[in-house]
C-alpha positions as CSV (number, residue, x, y, z in Angstrom):
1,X,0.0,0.0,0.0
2,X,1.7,3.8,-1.4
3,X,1.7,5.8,1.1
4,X,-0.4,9.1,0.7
5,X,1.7,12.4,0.6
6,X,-0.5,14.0,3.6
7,X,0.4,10.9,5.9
8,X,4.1,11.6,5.0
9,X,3.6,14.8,6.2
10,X,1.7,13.9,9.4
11,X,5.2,11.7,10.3
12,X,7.4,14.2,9.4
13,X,5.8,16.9,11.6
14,X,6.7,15.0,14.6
15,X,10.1,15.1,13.7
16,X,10.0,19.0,14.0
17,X,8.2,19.2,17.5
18,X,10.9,16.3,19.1
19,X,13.9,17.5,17.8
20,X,12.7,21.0,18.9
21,X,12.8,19.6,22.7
22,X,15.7,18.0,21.8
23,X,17.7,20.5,20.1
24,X,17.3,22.9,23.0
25,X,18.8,20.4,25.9
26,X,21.3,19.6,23.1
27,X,22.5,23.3,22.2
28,X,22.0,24.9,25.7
29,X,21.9,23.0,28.6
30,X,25.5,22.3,29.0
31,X,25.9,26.5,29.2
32,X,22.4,27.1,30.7
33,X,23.7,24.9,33.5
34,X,27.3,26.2,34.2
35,X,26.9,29.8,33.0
36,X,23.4,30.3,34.4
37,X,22.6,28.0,36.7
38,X,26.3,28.2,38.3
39,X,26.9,24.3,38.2
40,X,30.1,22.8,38.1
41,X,31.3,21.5,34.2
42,X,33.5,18.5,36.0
43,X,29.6,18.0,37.6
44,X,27.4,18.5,34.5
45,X,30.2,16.3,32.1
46,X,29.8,13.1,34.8
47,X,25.9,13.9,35.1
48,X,25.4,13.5,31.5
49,X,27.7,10.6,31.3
50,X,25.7,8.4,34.2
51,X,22.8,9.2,32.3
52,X,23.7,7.5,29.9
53,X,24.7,4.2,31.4
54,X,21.2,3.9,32.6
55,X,20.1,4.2,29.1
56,X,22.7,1.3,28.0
57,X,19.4,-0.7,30.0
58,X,16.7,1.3,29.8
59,X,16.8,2.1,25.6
60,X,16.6,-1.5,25.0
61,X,14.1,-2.5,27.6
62,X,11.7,0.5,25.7
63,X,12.6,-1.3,22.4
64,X,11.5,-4.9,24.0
65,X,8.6,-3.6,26.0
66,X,7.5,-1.4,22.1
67,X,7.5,-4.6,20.4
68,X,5.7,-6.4,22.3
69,X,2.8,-3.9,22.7
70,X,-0.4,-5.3,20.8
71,X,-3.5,-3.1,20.8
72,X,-6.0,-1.6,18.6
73,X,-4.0,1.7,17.6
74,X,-0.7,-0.2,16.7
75,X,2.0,-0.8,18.8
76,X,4.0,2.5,18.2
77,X,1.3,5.4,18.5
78,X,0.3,5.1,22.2
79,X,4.4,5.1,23.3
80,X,4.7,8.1,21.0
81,X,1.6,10.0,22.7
82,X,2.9,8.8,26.1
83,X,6.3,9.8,26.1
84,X,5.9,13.3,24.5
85,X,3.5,14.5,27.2
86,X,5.6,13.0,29.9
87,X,8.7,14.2,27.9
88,X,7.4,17.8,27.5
89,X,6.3,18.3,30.9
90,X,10.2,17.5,32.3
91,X,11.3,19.9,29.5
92,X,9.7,22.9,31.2
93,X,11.2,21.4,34.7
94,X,14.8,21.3,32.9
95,X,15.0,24.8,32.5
96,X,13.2,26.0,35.6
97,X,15.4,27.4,38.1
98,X,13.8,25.9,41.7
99,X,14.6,27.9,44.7
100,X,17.1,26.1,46.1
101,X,20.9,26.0,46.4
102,X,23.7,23.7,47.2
103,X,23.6,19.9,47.0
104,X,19.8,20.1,46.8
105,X,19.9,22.0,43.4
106,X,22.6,19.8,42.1
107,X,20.3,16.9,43.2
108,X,17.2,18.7,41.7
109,X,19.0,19.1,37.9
110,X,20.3,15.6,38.5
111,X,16.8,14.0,38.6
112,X,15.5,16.1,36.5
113,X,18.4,15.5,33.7
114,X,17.6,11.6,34.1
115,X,13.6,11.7,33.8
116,X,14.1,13.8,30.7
117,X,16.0,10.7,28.9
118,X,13.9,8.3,29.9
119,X,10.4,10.1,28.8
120,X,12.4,11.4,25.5
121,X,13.5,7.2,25.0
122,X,9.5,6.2,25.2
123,X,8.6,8.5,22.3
124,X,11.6,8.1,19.9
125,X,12.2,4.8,20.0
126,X,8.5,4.1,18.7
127,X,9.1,6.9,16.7
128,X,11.6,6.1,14.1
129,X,10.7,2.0,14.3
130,X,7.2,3.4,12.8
131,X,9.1,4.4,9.7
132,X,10.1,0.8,8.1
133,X,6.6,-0.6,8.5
134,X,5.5,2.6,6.6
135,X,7.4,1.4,3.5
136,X,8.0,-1.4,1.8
137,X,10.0,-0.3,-1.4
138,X,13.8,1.0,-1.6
139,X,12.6,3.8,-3.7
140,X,9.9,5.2,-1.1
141,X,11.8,4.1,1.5
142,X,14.8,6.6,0.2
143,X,12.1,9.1,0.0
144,X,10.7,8.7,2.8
145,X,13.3,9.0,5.6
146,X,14.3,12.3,4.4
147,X,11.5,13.7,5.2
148,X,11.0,13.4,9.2
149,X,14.7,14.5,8.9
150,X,14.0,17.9,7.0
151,X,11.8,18.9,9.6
152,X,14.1,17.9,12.4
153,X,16.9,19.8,10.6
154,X,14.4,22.6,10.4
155,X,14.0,22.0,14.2
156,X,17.6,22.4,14.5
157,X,17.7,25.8,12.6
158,X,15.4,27.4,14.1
159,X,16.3,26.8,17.9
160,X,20.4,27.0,16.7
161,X,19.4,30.3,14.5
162,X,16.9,32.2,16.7
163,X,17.1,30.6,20.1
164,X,19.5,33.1,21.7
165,X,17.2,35.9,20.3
166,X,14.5,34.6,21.8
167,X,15.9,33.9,25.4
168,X,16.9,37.2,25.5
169,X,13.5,38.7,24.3
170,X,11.4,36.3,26.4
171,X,13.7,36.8,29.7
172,X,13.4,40.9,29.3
173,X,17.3,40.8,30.8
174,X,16.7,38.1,33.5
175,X,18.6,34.7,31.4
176,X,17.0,32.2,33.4
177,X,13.5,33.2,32.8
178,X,14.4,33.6,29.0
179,X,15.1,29.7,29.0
180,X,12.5,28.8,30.9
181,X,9.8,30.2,29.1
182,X,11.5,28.9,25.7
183,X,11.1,25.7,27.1
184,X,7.8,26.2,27.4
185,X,6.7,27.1,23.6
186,X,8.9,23.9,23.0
187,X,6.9,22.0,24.7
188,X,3.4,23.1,23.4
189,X,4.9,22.9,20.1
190,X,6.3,19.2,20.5
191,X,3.0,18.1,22.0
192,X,0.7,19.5,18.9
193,X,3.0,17.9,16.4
194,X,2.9,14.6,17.8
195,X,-0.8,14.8,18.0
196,X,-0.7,15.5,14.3
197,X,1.3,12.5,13.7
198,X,-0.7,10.3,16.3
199,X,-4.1,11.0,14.6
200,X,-3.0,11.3,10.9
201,X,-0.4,8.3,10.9
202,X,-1.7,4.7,10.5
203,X,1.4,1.9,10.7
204,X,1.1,-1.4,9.6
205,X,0.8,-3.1,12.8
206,X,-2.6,-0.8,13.2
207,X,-4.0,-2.5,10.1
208,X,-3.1,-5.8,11.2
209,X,-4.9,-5.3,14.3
210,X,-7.7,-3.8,12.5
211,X,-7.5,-7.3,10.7
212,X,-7.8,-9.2,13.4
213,X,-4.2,-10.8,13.1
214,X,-2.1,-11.7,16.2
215,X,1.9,-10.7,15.8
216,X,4.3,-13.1,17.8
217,X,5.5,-11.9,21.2
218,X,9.3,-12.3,22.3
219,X,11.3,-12.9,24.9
220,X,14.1,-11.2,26.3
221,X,16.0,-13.9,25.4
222,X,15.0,-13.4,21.7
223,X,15.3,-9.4,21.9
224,X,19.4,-10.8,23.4
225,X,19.9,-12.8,20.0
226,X,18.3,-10.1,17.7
227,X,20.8,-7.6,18.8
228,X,24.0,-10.0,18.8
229,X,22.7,-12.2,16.2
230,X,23.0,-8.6,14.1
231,X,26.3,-8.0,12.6
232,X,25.2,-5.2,10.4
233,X,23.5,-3.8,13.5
234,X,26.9,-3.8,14.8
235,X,28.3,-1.7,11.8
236,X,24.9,0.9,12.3
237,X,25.8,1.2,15.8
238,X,29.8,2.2,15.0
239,X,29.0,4.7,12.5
240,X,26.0,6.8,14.3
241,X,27.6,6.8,17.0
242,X,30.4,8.2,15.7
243,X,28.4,10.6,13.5
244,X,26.8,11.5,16.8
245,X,29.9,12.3,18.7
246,X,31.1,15.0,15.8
247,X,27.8,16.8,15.8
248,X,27.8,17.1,19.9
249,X,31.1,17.7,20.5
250,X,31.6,20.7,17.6
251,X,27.6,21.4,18.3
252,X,28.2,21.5,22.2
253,X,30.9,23.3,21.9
254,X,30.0,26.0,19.4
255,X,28.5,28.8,21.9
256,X,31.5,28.4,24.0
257,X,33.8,28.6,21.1
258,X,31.9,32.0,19.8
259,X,31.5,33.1,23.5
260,X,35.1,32.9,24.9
261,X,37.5,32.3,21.8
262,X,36.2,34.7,19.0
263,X,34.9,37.0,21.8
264,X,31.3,37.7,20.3
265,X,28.3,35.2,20.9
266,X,26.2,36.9,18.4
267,X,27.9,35.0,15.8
268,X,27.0,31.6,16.8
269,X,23.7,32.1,15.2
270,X,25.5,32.4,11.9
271,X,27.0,29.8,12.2
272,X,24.1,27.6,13.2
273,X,22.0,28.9,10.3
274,X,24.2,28.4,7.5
275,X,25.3,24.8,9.1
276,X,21.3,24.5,9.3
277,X,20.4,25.3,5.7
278,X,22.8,23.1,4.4
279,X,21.7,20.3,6.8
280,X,18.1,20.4,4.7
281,X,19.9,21.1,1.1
282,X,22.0,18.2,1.9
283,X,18.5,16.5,3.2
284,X,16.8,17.3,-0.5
285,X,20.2,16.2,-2.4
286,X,20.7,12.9,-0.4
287,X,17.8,10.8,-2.6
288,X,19.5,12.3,-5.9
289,X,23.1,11.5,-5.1
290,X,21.9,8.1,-4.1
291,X,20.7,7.9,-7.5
292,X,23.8,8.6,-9.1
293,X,26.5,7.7,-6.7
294,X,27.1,4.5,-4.5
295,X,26.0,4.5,-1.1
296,X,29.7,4.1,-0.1
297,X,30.4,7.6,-2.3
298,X,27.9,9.6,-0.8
299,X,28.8,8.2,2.7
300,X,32.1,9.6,2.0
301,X,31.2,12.9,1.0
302,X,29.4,12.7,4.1
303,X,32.2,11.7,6.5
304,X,34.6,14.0,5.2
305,X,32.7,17.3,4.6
306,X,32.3,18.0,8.4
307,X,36.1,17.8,8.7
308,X,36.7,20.3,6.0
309,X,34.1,22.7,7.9
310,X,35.7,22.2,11.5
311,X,39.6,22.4,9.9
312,X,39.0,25.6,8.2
313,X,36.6,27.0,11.4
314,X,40.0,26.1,13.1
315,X,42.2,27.9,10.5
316,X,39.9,31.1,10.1
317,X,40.2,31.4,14.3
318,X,44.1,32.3,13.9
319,X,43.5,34.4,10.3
320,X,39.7,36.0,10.9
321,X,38.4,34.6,13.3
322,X,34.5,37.4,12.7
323,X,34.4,36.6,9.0
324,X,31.0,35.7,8.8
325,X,31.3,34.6,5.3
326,X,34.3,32.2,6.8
327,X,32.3,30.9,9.6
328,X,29.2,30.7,7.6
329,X,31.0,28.5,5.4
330,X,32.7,26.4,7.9
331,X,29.0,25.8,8.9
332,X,28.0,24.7,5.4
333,X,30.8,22.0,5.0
334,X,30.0,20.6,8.7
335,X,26.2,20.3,8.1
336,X,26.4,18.9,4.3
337,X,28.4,16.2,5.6
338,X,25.7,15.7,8.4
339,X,22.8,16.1,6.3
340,X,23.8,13.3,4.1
341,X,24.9,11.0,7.1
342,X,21.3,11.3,8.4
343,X,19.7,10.5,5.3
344,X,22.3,7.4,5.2
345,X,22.2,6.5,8.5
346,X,17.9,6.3,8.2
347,X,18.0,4.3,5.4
348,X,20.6,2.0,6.9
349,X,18.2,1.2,9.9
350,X,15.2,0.2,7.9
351,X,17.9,-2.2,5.8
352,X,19.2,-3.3,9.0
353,X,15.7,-4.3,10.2
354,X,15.0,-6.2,7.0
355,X,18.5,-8.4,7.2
356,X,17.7,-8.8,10.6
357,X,14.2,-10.5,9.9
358,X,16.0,-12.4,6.8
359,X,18.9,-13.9,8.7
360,X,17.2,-14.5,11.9
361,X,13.7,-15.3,11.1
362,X,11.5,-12.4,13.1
363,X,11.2,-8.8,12.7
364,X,11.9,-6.5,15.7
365,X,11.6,-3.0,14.5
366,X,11.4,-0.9,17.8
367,X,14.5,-3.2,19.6
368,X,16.7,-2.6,16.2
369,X,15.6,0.9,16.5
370,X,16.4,1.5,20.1
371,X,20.3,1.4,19.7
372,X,19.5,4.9,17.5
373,X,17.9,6.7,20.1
374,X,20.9,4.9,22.4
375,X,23.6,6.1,20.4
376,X,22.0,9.3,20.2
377,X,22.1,9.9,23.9
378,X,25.3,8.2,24.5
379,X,27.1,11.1,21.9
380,X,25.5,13.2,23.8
381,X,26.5,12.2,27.0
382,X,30.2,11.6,25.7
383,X,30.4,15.1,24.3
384,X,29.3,16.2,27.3
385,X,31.4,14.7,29.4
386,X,34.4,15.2,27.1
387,X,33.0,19.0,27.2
388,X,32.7,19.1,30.9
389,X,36.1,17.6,31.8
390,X,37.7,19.1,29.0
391,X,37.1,22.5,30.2
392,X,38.0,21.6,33.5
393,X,41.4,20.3,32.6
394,X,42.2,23.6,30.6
395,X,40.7,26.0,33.5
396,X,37.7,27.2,32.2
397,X,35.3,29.8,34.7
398,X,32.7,31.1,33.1
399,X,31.6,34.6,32.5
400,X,35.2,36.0,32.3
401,X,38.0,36.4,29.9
402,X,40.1,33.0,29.2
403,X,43.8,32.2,29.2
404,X,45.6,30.9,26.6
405,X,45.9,27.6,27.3
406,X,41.7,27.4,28.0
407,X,41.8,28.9,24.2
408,X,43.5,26.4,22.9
409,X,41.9,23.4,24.5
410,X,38.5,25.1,23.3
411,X,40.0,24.9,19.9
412,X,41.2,21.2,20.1
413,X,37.8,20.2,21.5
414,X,35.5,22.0,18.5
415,X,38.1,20.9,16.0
416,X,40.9,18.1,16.6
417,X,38.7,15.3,17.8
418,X,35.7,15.7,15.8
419,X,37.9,15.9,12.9
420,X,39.4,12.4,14.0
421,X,36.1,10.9,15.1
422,X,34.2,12.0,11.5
423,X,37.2,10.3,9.7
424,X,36.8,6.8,11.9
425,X,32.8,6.8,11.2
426,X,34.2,6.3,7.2
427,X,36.6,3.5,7.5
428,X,34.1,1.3,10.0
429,X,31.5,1.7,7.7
430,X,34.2,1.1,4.6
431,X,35.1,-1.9,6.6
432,X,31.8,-3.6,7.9
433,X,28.8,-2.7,5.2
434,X,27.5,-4.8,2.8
435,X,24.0,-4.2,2.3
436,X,23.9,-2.3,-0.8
437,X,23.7,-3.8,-4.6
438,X,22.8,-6.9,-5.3
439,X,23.3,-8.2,-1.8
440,X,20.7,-5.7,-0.8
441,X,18.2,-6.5,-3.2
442,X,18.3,-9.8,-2.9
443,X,17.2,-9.2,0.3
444,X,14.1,-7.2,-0.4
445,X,13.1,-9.5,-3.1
446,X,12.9,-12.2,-0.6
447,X,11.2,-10.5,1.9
448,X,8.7,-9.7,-1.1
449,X,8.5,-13.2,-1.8
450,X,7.7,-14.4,2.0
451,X,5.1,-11.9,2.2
452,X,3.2,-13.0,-0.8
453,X,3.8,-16.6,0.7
454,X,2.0,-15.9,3.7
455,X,-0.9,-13.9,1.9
456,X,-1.1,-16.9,0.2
């Protein structure tokens, strides 16, 4: 069954509201909470970090407990309407600033921090395993990713472009009110999109309910072999979490960079919009170029763009360092690569899904899916951390001028490692992908051909 263009639309909108909510915890919270709040970055880089090893339990238990949901709506839309609520009311929490002090607002942003990735883990995971079972072509299935990712790119632009504008206009002078009222438009807006989605967005396990038809139920034990049984699972989970770790790291980094290295903050939006607009260009160009190149030629274009970007952003620091046309162009080169690696990396997870159910006999969408929203969280977390201690180690204190030495480790941790880690994501995926060509389409045709088997 095609799916229609408005249904498209309906799943791509919740892409915007989600990455809205996340986009703001991912762009500001690390400088909300240490230039604002006053929080320790040795504290806030181990916060985010221990986060994230609960997630190594919890994003696969979501995946288990998604797949083995069975009820009239489908067994993805009532996680998705559950988590965002849940996920939108912690948002506003996030950026309230309690009355409290010491260990008891450390404790408060701690809990806080925690419930925000576990609500934000029932809604995405759900999420983006919807997507395969909402195509069953290569050629729509290329199509289709690229849209929920236009609109979370659009997500990205908007909060990266006008987010500082609008903390400052909303907060009237006082920063901490700024955020916490931007947190809560984010949330309205993430909670009318998914409702959008919800209601207009019908997966397949839906109809097979409506049909009467029963899917298996696994075990934990199954949901165990699924995930090591996997090996191109394995491969997914190298590269996006590498492609993760370059977009924190340079993306956490970015206001700080702007802030204390080129001395003027009001050029991070510049930045962000350029490396924005090129995210969604790149977006549009990704189903073309997979057209006309192979998928390893446009992942390498990919890979290697963002280290252009962040080498020259490192270059036009010592030469010029308030060129906006130089840093709106570092931003170009660093998003195009990004744009294209999402487009990649979607497409990947729905072909990971369908070797999964070829080589091991069941297909687990929401488990296969959870390592994204995982890896997601763990860059994150990483960057963070790397962020937190990093600054630490070079003797960053916020709010005044820095030394030379915090300068230079600013520059090594927007540029240097990135750099490195962008390059690694090309040779695992050089080294451990196969599903492409015939291999790939052998696949599909015999997925076709068990399907019409069991129609049969």
């Amino acid at each position: 069954m095609k799916l229609s263009n408005s249904s498209k639309f309906a799943f791509g909108i919740g892409a915007l509201g989600k990455d809205l909510c996340y986009a703001i915890v991912s762009t500001y919270l690390m400088i909300y909470f240490t230039d604002t709040v006053g929080l320790l970055p040795l504290f806030v880089g181990n916060l985010f970090l221990v986060a994230r090893v609960w997630d190594a339990v919890n994003d696969p238990m979501m995946g288990f407990v998604v797949d083995n949901t069975r009820s009239r709506w489908g067994k993805f839309r009532p996680w998705i309407l559950i988590g965002t609520v849940l996920n939108a009311a912690i948002l506003v929490f996030l950026f309230r600033r309690p009355d409290l002090e010491g260990p008891a607002l450390y404790a408060y942003y701690s809990v806080m921090y925690i419930l925000w990735g576990m609500t934000y883990t029932i809604m995405d995971i759900p999420y983006w395993s919807m997507l395969p079972s909402l195509s069953s072509t290569k050629e729509e299935r290329d199509a289709m990713s690229v849209i929920p990712r236009i609109f979370a790119s659009s997500a990205w632009l908007l909060v990266g472009t006008f987010g500082l504008a609008m903390i400052n206009k909303l907060g009237q002078g006082n920063t901490a009110k700024g955020y916490s009222s931007l947190a809560v438009v984010i949330a309205a807006v993430f909670v009318l999109t998914i409702l959008i989605t919800v209601i207009f967005v019908k997966d397949r396990t839906s109809h097979e309910a409506d049909a009467g038809q029963k899917a298996e139920r696994i075990s934990l034990k199954d949901a165990v072999r699924i995930i090591t049984g996997n090996d191109q699972l394995k491969v997914y989970i190298g590269v996006v979490l590498a492609y993760n770790l370059v977009v924190q790291l340079a993306g956490g980094m970015a206001l700080y960079y702007f802030k204390y290295v080129v001395g003027d903050e009001n050029l991070f939006p510049i930045f962000t919009a350029a490396a924005s607009f090129a995210e969604i260009l790149a977006l549009f160009a990704f189903p073309i170029l997979s057209r006309f190149l192979s998928k390893k030629q446009v992942f390498a274009i990919a890979s290697f763009a963002p280290a252009v970007g962040l080498i020259l952003l490192l270059l036009s620091g010592f030469v010029a360092p308030s060129n906006v046309v130089l840093i709106a162009i570092c931003g170009v080169f660093f998003k195009f690569g990004s744009g294209l690696t999402l487009g990649a990396t979607t497409v990947m997870l729905a072909d990971v899904i369908d070797y999964g159910e070829v080589k091991l006999g069941t297909r687990n969408e929401s488990i296969v899916a959870s390592f994204q929203t995982l890896l997601v969280k763990t860059a994150s977390a990483v960057a963070g951390w790397l962020i937190g201690v990093g600054l630490t180690v070079v003797g960053y204190v916020q709010n005044v001028p820095q030394t030379a030495e915090t300068i230079l480790g600013m520059r090594v941790l927007i540029g240097v490692i990135p750099t490195v880690v962008t390059v690694l994501a090309f040779v695992i995926y050089v080294k451990g992908y196969k599903l492409e060509g015939n291999y790939l389409e052998n696949i599909m045709r015999q997925l076709k051909t068990e399907k019409l088997d069991k129609v049969a």
